[in-house]
N, C-alpha and C positions, 0 to 999 in steps of 0.2 A: 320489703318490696315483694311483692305476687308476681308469679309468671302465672299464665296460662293454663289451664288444664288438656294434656292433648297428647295423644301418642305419640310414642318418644321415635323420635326421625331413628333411619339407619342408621349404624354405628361407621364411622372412619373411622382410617390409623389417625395416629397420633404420637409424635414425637418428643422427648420433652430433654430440654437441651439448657446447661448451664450459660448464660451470655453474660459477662458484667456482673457475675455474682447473682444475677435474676435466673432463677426457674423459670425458662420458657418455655410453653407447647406450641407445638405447629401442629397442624390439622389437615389432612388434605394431603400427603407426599406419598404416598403408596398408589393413589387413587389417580395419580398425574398421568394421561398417555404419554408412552415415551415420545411421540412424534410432536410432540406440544411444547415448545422452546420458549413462549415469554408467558409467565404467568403473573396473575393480579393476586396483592396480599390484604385479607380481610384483619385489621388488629380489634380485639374483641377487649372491650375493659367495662371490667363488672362493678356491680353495686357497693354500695357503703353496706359494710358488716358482714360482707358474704367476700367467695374466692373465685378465682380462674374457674375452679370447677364448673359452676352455675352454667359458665360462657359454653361449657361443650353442646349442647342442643342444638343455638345456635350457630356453629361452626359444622355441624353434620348434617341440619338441615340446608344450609344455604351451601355447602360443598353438594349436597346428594343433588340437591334442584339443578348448580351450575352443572355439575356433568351428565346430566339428564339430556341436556341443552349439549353439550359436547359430544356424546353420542351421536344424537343428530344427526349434527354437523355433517356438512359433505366432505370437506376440506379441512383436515383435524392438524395437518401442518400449518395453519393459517389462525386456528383459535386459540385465544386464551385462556389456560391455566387458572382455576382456582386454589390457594392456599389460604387458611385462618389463622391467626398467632392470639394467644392468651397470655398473661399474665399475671402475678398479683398486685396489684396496686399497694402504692406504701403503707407500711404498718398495716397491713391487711394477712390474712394465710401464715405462708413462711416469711411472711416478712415482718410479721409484727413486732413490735417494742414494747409499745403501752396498749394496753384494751380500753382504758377510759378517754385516748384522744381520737379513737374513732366515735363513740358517743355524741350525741347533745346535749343541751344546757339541760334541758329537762331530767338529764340520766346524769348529770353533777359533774357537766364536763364544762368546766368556766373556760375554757380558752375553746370550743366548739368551731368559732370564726374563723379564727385563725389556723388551726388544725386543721378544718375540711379545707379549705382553700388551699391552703400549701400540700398538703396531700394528696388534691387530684392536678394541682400543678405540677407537683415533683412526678403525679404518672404519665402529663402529658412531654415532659423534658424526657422521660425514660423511652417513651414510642420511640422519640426520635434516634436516642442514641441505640435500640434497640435497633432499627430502623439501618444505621450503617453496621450493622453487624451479621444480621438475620442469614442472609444470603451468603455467606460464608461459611455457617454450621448446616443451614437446610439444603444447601447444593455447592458442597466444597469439591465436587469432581466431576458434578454435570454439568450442559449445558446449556441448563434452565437460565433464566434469566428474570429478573421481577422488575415488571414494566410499569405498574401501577400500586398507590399504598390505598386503602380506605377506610377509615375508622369509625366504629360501633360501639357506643355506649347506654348505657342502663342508670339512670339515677345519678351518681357519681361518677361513673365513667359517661354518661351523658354531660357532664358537667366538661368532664376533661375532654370531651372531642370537640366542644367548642374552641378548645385553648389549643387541641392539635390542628385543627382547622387556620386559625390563625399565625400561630407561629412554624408550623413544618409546610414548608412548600411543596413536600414529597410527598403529603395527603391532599390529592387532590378533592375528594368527598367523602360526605360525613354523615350517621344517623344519628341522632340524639332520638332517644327514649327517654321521657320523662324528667330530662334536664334542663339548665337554665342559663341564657345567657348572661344574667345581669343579677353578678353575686350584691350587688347593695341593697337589689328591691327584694329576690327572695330570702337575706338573714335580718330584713327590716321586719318583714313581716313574722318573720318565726320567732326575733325578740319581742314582737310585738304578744304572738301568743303565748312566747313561754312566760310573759307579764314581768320582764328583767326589770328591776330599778331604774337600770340606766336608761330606759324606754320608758317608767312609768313614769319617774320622781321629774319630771321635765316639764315644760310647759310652752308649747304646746305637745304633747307626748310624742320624743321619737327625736325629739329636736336635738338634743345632745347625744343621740345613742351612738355618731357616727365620730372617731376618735377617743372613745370613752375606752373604759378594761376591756369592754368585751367585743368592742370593735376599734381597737388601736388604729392610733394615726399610722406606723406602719404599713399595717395590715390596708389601709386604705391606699396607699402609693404604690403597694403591690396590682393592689385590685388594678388600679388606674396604669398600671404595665402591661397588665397580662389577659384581665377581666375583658370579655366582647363590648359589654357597654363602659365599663370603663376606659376601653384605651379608647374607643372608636366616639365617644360620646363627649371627651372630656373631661377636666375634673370635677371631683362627684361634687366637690360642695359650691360650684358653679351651675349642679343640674337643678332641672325644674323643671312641671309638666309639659311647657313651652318646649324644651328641650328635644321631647320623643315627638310633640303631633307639630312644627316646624319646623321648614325646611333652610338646611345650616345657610347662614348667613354668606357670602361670597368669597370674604375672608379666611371664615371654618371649611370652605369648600378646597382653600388654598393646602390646608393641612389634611384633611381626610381624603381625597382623590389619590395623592401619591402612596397616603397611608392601607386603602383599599385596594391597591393595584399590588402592593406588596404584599399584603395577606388575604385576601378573599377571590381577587378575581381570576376568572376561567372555574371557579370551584361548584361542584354538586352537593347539595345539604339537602336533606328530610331531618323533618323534624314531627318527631311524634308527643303527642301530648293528653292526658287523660283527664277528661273535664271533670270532673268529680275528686280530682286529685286535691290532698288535701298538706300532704307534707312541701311536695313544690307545685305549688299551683299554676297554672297557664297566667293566669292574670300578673304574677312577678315578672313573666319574661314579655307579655303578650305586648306590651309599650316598644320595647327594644325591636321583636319582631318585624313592629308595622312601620316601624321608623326604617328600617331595613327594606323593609318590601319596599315601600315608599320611594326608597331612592335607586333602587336596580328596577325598575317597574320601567316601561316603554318610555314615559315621558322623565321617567326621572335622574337626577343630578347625576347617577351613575349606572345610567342605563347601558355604556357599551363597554360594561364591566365583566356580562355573558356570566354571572354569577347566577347559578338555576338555585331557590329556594322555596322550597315545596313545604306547607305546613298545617298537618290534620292534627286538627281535636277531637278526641272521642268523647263523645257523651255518655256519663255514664261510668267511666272508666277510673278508677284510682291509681294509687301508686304502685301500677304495678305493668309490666309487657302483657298486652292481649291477645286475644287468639287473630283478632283484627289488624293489630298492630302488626305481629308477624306475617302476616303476608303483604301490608304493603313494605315491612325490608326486604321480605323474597322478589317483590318488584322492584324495590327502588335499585337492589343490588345491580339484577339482572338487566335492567335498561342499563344502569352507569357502566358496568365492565362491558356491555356490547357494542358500547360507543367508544370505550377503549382499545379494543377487539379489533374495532374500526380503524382506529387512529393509528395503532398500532401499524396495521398490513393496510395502509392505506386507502382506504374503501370508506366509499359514504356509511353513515349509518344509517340504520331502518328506523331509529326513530327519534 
């Protein structure tokens, strides 16, 4: 993955604190005015094959922007705190075990499905448990308080903010960069390029890929637990393209409304995507997407679900964070915590 080429933001403190055996950095605690009591926590989770590190740019730029905005401020008893949290994702930095199950197939990693999958899921189980912990090491004697969580990811960690989105109720909104909601359609496609037996020797090609070695039945009843289009769509080998451009029958309406109200809704997502991308391409998730839009949209089936999802494609862009991309997280952050802000100290928001 590419970032951006672009002067490097001002430097923050940064703290970096053992929690659960995880090296964690916080971002942002030096930088905090003392008179500023509830603060919003940014979780930053980085790409496949890289570490925490990468995440510091963005955690000094979107701190430097927020207290730009706090300076401001008239009323500094009244706004909220920005803080970042980094991590290494599993088997990643100091976390690693094996170096080949971070890999793909193409780099000789036969179990590749199964690996990515469990490894951005075990980092979105770790936000959370992260999550009851943080605020005990980052402010075990003040009287800060973290009122809000939001989570940011990159590739893989774009992968896992979908599953934090869903399963932690304590992230209310989420960036995905260049991730996917719908692990069957983007490892469909990538066994289709990486030209696996179990996709070629089939007929019609791809028919059997789903259950096979490199995509276990397992590994399918996970996806369908935890995966966005899996748990939200059904089971996979009931889907069909009927499935994403129709709207669920009255009965699927019976299981997904309660299901949706439990995980998505009041929630904020951007979602960023590079038209050019060619490792996860917009077209794996773009189904899930509009089926999503579709149903939170004015007229549709869960429209008073007040779930906001915003979703720009760059053209042009691969697999990588753009100089474009970053500033609409520098907006999207900015509008969400100042409606927090709001929510917070009771006051309409501005926008």
């Amino acid at each position: 993955m590419e970032t951006a080429n672009s002067s490097p933001p001002p430097a923050v403190s940064k703290q970096t604190y053992t929690i659960a055996g995880i090296r964690t950095t916080v971002y942002g605690l030096e930088e905090l005015p003392p008179e500023v009591k509830h603060v919003a926590c940014l979780w930053l989770l980085h790409p496949r094959l890289q570490t925490q590190e990468c995440m510091e740019s963005i955690a000094a730029t979107n701190i430097t922007e927020w207290n730009k905005r706090l300076h401001n401020s008239k009323d500094k008893g009244w706004s909220v705190g920005l803080i970042a949290v980094s991590f290494d994702q599993r088997n990643h930095g100091t976390r690693e075990v094996d170096k080949l199950a971070n890999e793909a197939w193409k780099s000789g990693n036969e179990s590749h499905a199964q690996d990515m999958f469990s490894i951005y899921h075990g980092t979105a189980v770790d936000t959370s448990h992260l999550i009851d912990y943080i605020s005990s090491y980052a402010f075990p004697v003040s009287d800060h308080t973290i009122t809000s969580h939001m989570a940011l990811g990159i590739s893989l960690g774009g992968h896992a903010v979908w599953h934090c989105l869903l399963q932690e109720p304590r992230i209310t909104s989420g960036v995905i960069v260049i991730g996917c909601p719908d692990y069957v359609h983007v490892m469909s496609d990538r066994a289709r390029l990486s030209k696996l037996k179990t996709w070629t020797d089939s007929s019609p090609p791809g028919s059997q890929f789903l259950g096979s070695k490199d995509f276990p039945r397992g590994l399918v009843e996970a996806v369908e637990k935890y995966d966005p289009a899996g748990l939200l769509l059904g089971k996979v080998a009931d889907r069909t393209e009927k499935t994403y451009s129709q709207e669920p029958s009255e009965e699927e309406k019976k299981r997904l409304i309660p299901l949706m109200k439990s995980t998505l809704q009041g929630k904020r997502i951007l979602n960023l995507a590079g038209g050019a991308d060619k490792l996860v391409p917009y077209k794996c998730g773009e189904p899930f997407l509009q089926w999503l839009k579709k149903g939170i949209a004015k007229d549709g089936w869960f429209s008073d679900g007040n779930i906001f999802l915003e979703d720009i494609v760059f053209d042009g862009v691969g697999h990588e964070l753009s100089s474009g991309m970053v500033k609409e997280v520098i907006r999207f952050i900015g509008e969400t915590f100042e409606k927090t802000e709001a929510a917070v100290n009771g006051r309409p928001s501005k926008i």
